[in-house]
C-alpha positions as a printed Julia matrix, in Angstrom:
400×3 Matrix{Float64}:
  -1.52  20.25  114.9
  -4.11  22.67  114.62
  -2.94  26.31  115.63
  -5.88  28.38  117.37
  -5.98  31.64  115.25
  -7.1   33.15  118.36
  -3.69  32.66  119.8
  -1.9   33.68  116.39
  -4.02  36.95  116.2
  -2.34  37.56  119.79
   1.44  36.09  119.45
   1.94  35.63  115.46
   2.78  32.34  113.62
   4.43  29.83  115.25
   8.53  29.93  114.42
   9.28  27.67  111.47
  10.71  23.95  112.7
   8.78  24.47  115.83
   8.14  21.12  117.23
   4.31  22.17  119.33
   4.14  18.48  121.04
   7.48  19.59  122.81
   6.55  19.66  126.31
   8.28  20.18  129.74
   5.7   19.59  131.98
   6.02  15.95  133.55
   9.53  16.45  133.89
   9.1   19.81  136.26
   5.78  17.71  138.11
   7.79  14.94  139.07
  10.61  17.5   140.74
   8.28  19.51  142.73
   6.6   16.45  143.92
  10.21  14.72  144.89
  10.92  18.0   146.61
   7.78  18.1   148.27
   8.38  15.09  149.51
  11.84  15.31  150.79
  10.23  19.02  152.92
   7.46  16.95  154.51
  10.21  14.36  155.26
  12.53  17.08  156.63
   9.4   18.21  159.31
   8.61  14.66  159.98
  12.18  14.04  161.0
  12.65  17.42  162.67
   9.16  16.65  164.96
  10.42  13.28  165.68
  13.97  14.87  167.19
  11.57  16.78  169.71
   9.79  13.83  170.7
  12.97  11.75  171.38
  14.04  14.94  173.1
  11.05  14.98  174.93
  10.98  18.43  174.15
   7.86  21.23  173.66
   6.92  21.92  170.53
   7.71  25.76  170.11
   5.75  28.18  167.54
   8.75  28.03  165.13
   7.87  24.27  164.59
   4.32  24.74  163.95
   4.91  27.67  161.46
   7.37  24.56  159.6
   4.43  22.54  159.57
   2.09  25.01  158.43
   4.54  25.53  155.45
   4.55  22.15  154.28
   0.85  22.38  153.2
   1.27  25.72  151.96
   3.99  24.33  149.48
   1.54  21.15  148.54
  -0.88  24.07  147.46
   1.67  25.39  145.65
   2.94  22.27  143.67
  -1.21  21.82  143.13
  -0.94  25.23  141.09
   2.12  23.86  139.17
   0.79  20.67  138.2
  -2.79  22.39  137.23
  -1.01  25.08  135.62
   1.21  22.56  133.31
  -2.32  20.73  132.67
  -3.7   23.96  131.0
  -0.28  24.82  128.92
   1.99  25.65  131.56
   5.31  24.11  130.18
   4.04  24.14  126.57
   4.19  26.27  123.52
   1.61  28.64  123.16
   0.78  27.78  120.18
  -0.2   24.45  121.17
  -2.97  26.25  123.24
  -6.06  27.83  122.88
  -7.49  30.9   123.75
 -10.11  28.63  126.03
  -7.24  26.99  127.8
  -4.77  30.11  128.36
  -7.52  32.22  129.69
  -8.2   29.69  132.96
  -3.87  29.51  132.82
  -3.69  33.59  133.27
  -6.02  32.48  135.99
  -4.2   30.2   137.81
  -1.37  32.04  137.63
  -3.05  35.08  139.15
  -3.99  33.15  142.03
  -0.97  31.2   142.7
   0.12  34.65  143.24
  -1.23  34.75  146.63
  -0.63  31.12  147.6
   3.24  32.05  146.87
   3.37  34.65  148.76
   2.0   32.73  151.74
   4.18  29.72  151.74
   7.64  31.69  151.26
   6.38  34.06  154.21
   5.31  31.21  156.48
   9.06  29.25  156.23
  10.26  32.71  156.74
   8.35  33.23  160.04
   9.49  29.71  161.06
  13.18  30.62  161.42
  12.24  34.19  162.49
  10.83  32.76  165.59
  13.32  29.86  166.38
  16.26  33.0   166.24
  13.88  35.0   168.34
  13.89  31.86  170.76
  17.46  31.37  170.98
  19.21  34.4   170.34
  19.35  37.18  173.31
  20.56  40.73  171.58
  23.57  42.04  173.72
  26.17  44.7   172.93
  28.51  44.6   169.91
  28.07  41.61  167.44
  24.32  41.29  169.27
  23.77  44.75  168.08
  24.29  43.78  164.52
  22.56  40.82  165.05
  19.8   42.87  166.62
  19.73  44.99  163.02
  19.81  42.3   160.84
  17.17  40.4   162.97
  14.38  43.51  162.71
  15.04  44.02  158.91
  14.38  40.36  158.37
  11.42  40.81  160.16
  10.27  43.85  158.68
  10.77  42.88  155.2
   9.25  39.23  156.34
   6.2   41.12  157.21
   5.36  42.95  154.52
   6.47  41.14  151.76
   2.97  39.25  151.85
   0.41  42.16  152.37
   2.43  44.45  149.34
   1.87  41.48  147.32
  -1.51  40.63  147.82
  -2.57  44.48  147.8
  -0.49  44.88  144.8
  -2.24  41.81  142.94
  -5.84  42.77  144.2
  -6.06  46.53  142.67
  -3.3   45.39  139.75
  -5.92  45.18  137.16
  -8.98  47.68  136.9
 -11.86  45.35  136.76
  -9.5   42.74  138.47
 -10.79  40.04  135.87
  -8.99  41.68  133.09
  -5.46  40.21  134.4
  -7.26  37.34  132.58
  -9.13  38.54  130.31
  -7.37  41.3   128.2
  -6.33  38.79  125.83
 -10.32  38.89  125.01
 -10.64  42.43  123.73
 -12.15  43.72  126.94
 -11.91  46.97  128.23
  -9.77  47.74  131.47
  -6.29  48.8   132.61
  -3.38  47.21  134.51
  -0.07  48.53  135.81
   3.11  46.44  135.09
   2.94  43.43  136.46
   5.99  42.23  134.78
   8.71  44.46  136.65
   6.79  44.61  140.01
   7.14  40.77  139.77
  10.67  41.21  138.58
  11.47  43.91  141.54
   9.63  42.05  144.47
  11.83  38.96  143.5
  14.87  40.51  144.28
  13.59  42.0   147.25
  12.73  38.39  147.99
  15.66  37.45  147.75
  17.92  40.11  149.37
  15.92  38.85  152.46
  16.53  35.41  151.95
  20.42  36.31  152.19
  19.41  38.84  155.24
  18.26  35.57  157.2
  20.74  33.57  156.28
  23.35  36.05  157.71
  21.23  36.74  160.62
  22.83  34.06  163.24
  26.47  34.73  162.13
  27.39  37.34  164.32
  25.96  35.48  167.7
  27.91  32.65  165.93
  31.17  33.83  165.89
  30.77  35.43  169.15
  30.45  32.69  171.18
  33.66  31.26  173.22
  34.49  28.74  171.2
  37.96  27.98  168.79
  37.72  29.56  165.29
  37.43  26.09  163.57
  34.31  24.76  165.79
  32.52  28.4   164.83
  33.47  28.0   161.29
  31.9   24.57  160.72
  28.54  25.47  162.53
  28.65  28.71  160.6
  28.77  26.86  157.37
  26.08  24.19  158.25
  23.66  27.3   158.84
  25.1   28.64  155.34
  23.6   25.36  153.61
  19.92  27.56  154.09
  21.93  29.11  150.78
  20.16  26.47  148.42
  16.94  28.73  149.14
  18.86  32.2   147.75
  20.12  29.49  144.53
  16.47  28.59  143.96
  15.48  32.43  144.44
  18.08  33.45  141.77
  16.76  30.61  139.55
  13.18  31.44  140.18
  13.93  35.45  138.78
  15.84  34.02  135.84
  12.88  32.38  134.58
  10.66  35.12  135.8
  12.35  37.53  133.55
  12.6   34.82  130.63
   8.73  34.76  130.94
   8.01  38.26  130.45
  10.6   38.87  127.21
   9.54  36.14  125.57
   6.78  35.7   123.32
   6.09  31.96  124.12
   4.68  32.57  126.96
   3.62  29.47  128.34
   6.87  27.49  127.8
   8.54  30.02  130.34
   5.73  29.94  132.94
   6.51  26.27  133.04
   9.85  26.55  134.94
   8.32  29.56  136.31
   5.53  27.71  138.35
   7.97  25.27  139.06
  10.8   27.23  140.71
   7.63  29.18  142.39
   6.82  25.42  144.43
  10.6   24.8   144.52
  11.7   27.47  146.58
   9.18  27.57  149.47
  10.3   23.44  149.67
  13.72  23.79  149.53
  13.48  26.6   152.18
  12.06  24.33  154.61
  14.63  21.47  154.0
  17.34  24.43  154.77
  15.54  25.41  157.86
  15.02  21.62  159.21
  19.01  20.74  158.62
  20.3   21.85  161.32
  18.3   19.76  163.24
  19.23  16.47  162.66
  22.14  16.93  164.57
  20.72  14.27  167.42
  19.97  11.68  164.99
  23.57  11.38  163.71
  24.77  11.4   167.32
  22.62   8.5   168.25
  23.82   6.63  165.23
  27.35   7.5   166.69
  26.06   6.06  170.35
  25.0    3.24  168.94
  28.13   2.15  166.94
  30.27   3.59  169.67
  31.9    1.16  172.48
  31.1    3.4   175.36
  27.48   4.52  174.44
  27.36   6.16  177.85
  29.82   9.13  177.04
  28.76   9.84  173.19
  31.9   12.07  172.84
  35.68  10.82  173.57
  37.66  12.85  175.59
  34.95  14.82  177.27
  34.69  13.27  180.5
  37.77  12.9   182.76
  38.24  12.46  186.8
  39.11   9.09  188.66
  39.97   7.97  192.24
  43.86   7.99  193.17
  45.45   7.12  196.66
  48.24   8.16  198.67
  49.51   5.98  201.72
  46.67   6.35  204.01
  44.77   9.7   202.42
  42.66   9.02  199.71
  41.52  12.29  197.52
  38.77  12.36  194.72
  39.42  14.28  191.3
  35.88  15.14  191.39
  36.5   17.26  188.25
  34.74  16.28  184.85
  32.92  17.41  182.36
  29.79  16.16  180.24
  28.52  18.03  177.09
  24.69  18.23  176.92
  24.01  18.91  173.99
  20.46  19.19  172.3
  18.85  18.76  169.38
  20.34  21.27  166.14
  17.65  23.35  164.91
  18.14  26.36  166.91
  21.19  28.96  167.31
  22.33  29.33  171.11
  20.5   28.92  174.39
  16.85  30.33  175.45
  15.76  31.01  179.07
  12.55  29.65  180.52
  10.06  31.75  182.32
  12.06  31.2   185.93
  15.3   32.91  183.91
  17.12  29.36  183.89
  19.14  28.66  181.23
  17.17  25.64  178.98
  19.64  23.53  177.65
  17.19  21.01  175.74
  16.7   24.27  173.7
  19.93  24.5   172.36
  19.31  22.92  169.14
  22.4   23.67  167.28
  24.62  21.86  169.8
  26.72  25.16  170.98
  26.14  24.48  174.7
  27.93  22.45  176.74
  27.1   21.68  180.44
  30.04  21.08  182.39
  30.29  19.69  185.96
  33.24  20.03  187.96
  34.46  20.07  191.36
  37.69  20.94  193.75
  39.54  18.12  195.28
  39.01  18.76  198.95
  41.34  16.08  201.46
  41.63  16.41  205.07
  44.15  18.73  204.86
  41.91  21.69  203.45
  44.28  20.97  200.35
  42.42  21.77  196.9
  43.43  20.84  193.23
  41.3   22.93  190.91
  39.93  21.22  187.56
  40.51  22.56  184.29
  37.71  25.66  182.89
  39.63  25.49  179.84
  36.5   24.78  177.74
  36.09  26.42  174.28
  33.12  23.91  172.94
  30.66  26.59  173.39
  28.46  28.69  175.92
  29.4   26.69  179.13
  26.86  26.38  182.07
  29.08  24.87  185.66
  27.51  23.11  188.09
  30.34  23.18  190.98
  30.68  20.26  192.82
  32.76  20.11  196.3
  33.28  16.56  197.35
  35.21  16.15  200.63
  37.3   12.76  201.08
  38.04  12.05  205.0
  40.8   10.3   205.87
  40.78   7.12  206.66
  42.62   5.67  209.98
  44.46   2.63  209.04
  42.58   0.21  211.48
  45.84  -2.23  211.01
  48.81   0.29  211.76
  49.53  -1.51  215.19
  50.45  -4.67  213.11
């Protein structure tokens, strides 16, 4: 192969042994693609929960949406990138070709920014939804909420401000390779630096519901399991981690365009796998209708969670009317929400912590009353009290 000695002027001779048809690029196309695919799959299946549900459609579901064609746009700019050298050895390029490259990846700048700020947003609201701030662990919730949001926020606008007045004409981000005259700061470590600031708030939303979590009156175990489903959103902070590895590798290397091929990649990788983390929790309600379905007694979907009967004594007859019936939403939200009236939404709690219990006092003819158990630690419990009053009954055949 032909080396352009445009691109050796800029980056020297190729390294001896150097194999330039070495590529990476299908291999990183067909991976943002699959995880494309499995993010659209994750809304689809996250929109069709609210429609079984029968439930509204909140702004946190339409921000997910939104997301999932802001990451196609961004696993466009990978595969275009890896079709003008992005995943190959610069020295199998040419100036012609890594010119429109330093443009693409100038612009997929902006396109990034969007797409992580948009999943962002989407859990933002759904927390806002759900999550009331009260006194204690709802202060720190409160704290780590409104830095989330703040650093939400603003990560887009410093980056696009940032990028626009980077380079001094703006077209020599692309063209300095040329000989041209102009200026630019150092893009390198502001990339570098707003990473990590990327990520710190990636692992400030992740912690965000954990305090409302554990606060809730439920046993230890039941808030440790629901605290580590939310922790699975911690495949986004892995692919943030990744995403600065390779970020760095790019900029102290001198074969440049081999590192911005894992670099594009991991760019359309984490927006995608942030949306998968966000839509997990809410497939809660398809398991449990799989578990209806294969269950004996669809009618009470959880064993053990209904109790109460009819029992009879000579001539009185009393009802237990004490029982209790979890329901439970779909799993994509944190707690409970209020509607405008102030009453307590239950098809809102989409993480499953709420549990509607109805129960009752055994009233006889007596005025006698057996209380029903409130010892309920499945979640935030809403009672509907229930008095039923059993008369009783002459025995029409005493005489005899």
């Amino acid at each position: 192969m032909t080396v352009d000695p445009n691109i050796v002027a800029i980056f020297g001779e190729a390294p001896a042994g150097l194999d330039l048809d070495e590529q990476i690029v299908t291999s990183y196309n067909v991976a943002v693609c699959i995880i494309l695919g499995l993010a659209a799959a994750s809304v689809a299946l996250r929109f069709y929960v609210r429609c079984v549900k029968g439930s509204k459609l909140w702004y946190d579901d339409w921000a997910i949406f939104l997301s999932v064609f802001l990451c196609a746009a961004t696993t466009f700019m990978t595969i275009l990138a890896g079709s003008y050298g992005a995943g190959e050895h610069v020295w199998s390029s040419n100036i012609s070709r890594f010119v429109t490259l330093l443009k693409i990846v100038y612009a997929e700048s902006y396109v990034y920014a969007t797409a992580v700020t948009s999943t962002k947003v989407s859990i933002l609201l759904l927390y806002r939804r759900l999550f009331h701030s009260k006194t204690g662990l709802g202060q720190i919730y409160s704290i780590m909420f409104w830095t989330a949001t703040f650093l939400t926020s603003t990560y887009p606008f410093i980056l696009w401000i940032t990028m626009a007045c980077a380079c001094r004409p703006v077209s020599f981000y692309w063209t300095q390779y040329l000989r041209e005259k102009g200026s630019c700061i150092n893009v390198s470590l502001f990339f570098l630096l707003l990473g990590i600031v990327n990520m710190f708030n990636d692992i400030v939303i992740l912690l965000v519901p954990v305090p409302r979590i554990w606060g809730l009156h439920m046993n230890k175990r039941t808030k440790t399991s629901i605290i580590g489903i939310m922790l699975l959103g911690g495949f986004v902070c892995v692919a943030s981690v990744v995403r600065i590895y390779y970020l760095n590798g790019l900029f102290q290397n001198i074969d440049v365009t081999w590192w911005m091929g894992p670099s594009f990649a991991w760019s359309s990788l984490e927006p995608s796998v942030a949306i998968i983390s966000a839509c997990l929790p809410t497939f809660a309600p398809l398991f449990r209708m799989g578990r209806n379905k294969s269950s004996k007694s669809p009618s009470y979907p959880y064993a053990g969670e209904r109790s109460g009967g009819i029992s009879g004594n000579g001539g009185q007859r009393s009802r237990n009317a004490h029982g209790s019936q979890l329901a439970r939403a779909s799993m994509g939200g944190f707690g409970l929400s209020r509607s405008q009236a102030g009453h307590t939404r239950l098809e809102d709690d989409e993480v499953e912590l709420t549990c509607k219990v109805t129960s009752g006092d055994t009233v006889s003819s007596h005025g006698a009353e057996s209380k029903g158990s409130s010892d309920y630690e499945r979640g935030i419990v809403v009672r509907t009290q229930v008095s039923v009053v059993s008369q009783k009954q002459e025995d029409k055949h005493h005489e005899k």
